[in-house]
N, C-alpha and C positions, 0 to 999 in steps of 0.2 A: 370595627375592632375584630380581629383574629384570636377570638378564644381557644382554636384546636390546636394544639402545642404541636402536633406533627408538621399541620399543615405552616403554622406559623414559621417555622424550624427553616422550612423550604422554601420559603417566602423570601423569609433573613438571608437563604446561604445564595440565592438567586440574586441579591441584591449586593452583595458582597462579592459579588463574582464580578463584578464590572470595576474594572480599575481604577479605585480612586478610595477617598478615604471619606470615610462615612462618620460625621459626626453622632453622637450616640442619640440626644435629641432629633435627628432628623430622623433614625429609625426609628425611635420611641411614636413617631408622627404617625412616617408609611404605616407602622404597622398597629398601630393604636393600640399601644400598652404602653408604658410607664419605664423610665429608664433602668429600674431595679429590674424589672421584667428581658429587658435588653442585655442585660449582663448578664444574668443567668440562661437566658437562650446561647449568646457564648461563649459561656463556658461547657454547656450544652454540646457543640460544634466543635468546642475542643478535644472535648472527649471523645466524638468519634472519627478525631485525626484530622479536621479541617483545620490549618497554622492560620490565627487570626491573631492578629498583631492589636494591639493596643497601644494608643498615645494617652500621655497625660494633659494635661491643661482643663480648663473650666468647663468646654462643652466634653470635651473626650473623644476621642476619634479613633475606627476600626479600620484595618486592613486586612483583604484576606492576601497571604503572602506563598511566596513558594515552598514546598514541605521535604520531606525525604519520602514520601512517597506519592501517589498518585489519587487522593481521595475521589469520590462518583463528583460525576459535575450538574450542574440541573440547567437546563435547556430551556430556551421561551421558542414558542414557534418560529420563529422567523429564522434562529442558529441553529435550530435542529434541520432545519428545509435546506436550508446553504448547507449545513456540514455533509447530509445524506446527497443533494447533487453534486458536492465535489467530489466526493465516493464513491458514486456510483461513477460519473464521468471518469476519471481514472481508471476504473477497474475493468469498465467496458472498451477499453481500450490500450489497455497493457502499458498502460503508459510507465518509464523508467521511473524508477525510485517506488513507484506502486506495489508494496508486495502484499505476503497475506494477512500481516498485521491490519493492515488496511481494510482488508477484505474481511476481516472478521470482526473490524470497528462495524462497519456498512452494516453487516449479521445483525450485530446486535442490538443497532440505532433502529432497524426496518422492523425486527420483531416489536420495539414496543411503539413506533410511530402509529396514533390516531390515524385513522381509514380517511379524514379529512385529509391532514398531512401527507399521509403517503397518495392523494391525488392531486397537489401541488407540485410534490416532486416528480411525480410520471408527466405532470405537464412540463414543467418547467427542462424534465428531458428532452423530450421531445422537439421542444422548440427551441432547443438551443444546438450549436455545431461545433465542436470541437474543435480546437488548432493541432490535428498531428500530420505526422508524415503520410498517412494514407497506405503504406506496404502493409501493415496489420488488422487481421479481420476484426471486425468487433465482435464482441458477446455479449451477451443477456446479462447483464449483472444479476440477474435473481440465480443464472445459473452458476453465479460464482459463492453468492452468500450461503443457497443452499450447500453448496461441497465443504463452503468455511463451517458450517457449523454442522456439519455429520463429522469433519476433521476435527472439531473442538469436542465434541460430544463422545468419542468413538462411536459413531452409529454407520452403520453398514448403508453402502447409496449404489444402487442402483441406475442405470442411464440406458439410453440408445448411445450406440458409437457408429461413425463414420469413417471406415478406416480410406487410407490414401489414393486405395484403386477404387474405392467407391462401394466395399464392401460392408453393408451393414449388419450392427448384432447387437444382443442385449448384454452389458457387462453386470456380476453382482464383486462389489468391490471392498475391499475397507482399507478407505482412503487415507494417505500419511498423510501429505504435503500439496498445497501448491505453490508452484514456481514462474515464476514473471522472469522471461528472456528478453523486455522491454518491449517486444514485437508481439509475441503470445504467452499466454498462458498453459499452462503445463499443469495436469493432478499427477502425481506420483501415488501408484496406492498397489496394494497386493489382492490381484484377480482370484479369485476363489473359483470358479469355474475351471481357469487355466495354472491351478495352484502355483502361481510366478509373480513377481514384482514384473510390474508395467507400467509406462509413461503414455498418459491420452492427452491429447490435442483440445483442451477446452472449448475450442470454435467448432470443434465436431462432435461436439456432445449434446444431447436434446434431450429432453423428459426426465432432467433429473431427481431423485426420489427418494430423501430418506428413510428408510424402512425401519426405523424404531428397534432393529437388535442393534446390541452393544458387541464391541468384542474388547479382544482385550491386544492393545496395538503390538506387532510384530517387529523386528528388527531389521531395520533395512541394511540392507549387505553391506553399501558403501557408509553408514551411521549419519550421511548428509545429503538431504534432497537433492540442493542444486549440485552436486557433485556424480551422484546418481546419473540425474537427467543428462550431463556433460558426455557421462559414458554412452549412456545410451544412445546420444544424438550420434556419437559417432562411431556405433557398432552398425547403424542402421544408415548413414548417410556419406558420400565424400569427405573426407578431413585433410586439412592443410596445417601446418607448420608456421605457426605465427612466431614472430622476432620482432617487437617497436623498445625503441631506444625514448622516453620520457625525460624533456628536462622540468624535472620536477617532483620534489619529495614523495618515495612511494607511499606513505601515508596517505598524504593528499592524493596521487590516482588513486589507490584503492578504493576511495571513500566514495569517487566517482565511476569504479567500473562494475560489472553487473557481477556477483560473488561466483558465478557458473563459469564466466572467463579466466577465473584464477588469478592469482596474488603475484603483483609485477615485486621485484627484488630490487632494493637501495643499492647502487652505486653507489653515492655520494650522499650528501645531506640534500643535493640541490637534483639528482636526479632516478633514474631506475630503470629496470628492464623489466621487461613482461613478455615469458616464453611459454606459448602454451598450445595445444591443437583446439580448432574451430571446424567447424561446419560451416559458419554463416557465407552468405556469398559477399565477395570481395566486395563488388561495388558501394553495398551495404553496410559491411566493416569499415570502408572508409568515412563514410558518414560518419558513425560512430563515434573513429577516435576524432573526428575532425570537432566533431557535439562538447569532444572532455573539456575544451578549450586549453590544452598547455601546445607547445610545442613538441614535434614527436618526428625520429626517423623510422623508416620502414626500413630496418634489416633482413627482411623475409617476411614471404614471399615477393618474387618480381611482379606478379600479377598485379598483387596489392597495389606495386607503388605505381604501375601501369593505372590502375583503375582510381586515385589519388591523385593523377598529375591528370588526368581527363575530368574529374569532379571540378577541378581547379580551375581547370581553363573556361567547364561548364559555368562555373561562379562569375568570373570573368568578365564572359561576355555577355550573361544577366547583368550584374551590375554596369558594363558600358552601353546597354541599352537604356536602363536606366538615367544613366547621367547627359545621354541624348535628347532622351525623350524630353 
């Protein structure tokens, strides 16, 4: 029997958490109290914003259901091991749709995971391989959760940096954002050494370090990360002139393109355009829009549709190998 009302509380809301509907006698069982006991545990749960549904009938039966907001969830080892390696895999890896919502779930799953736990999930890293494209470096997830939580925290971080000719230094920073270009990871933060807003390459970042002052966050000139980092890719690198003609609701591309790319414009109800400058190299791009899955013309650049009609052919004679073999 579960006398400690806390504990019991978490016991209840862990068991309720599993979809399906819990007669009130069976909990009354698991948790060895009395079913007057079971009701007021919750209405307990109610109170602190858990929607549990009630049915009528002889035994009585609970549901925990969906709410207007987002009440804490309670975790048994097994869901917390899976949730923190799909997090971490993800995030080491810049995989698309991964941003730092993600990155700051991982934060704060790893700070309270048992030293047990977090040795399951370094193994079960370890020995497992990812399915991605292989062009993007990986990184340390530890080095990403630290920057997610001096970013949540305002707490000022510190690193080694690796700049592109191989020049290394120490930055002191206070970090706004990071930003997942699908391929890498991006910190946007304001260099205090070099009193300027700067964009660092998280694959070249090592010894990351929050250093415990707070500040108080500054104002980034463009007011949006990934907008920021667009400019700056292309103050510092070649840019081209992107033209794709979309048949397909601009809602639905947006929902699929990376927000740094920019917001394609409705045509029709059935299709769109998306005009915007890039850095990325063609070949690469092509992939890309080839990934969104709709149909798509290349209006510009000629390169592009050079480097799209040789993807194709490449696919091609993969698969007539295939059908050989």
């Amino acid at each position: 029997m579960t006398t400690d009302t806390p504990a019991r509380l978490l016991q209840l809301l862990s068991l309720l958490q599993t979809p399906r509907e819990w007669p009130g006698g069976e909990l009354a069982e698991r948790l060895g109290v009395s079913r007057r006991t079971v009701r007021r545990d919750i209405d307990r749960l109610r109170e602190l914003g858990y929607p549990v549904q009630a049915t009528m009938g002889a035994e009585g039966g609970y549901r925990l259901v969906a709410g207007k907001a987002m009440p804490p969830l309670v975790l048994d080892d097994e869901e917390a091991v899976a949730i923190a390696v799909g997090l971490r895999a993800g995030a080491g890896h810049a995989l698309e749709g991964v941003d730092e919502a993600s990155v700051r779930a991982l934060a704060k799953l790893e700070q309270v995971l048992p030293s047990r736990l977090r040795h399951r999930v370094a193994n079960l890293q370890a020995a497992t391989s990812p399915l991605t494209s292989g062009d993007g470096p990986t990184i340390a997830p530890e080095t990403l959760t630290v920057m997610a939580s001096t970013i949540a925290g305002h707490e000022r971080l510190r690193f080694a940096y690796r700049a592109a000719d191989g020049t290394e230094s120490r930055r002191l920073t206070e970090p706004y954002r990071l930003v997942s270009t699908g391929r890498r990871w991006y910190l946007v933060a304001y260099d205090l050494d070099r009193a300027d807003w700067r964009t660092f390459r998280v694959d070249r970042v090592s010894d990351p370090l929050a250093t415990g002052a707070r500040f108080t966050p500054r104002e980034l000139p463009t007011g949006d990360a990934a907008e920021y980092l667009r400019r700056s890719m292309h103050r510092n690198q070649d840019t081209y002139d992107l033209d794709i003609t979309f048949a397909a609701p601009a809602q639905t591309v947006a929902a699929r393109l990376p927000g740094w790319l920019g917001t394609p414009e409705p045509l029709d109800e059935q299709s769109c355009r998306l005009r915007t400058t890039t850095t990325d190299a063609k070949d690469w791009m092509a992939v890309r829009l080839a990934m969104l899955g709709f149909d798509f013309t290349i209006n510009s650049p000629a390169e592009l549709a050079d480097a799209a009609v040789e993807l194709g052919d490449r696919l091609r004679r993969a698969a007539a190998g295939a059908s050989t073999g």
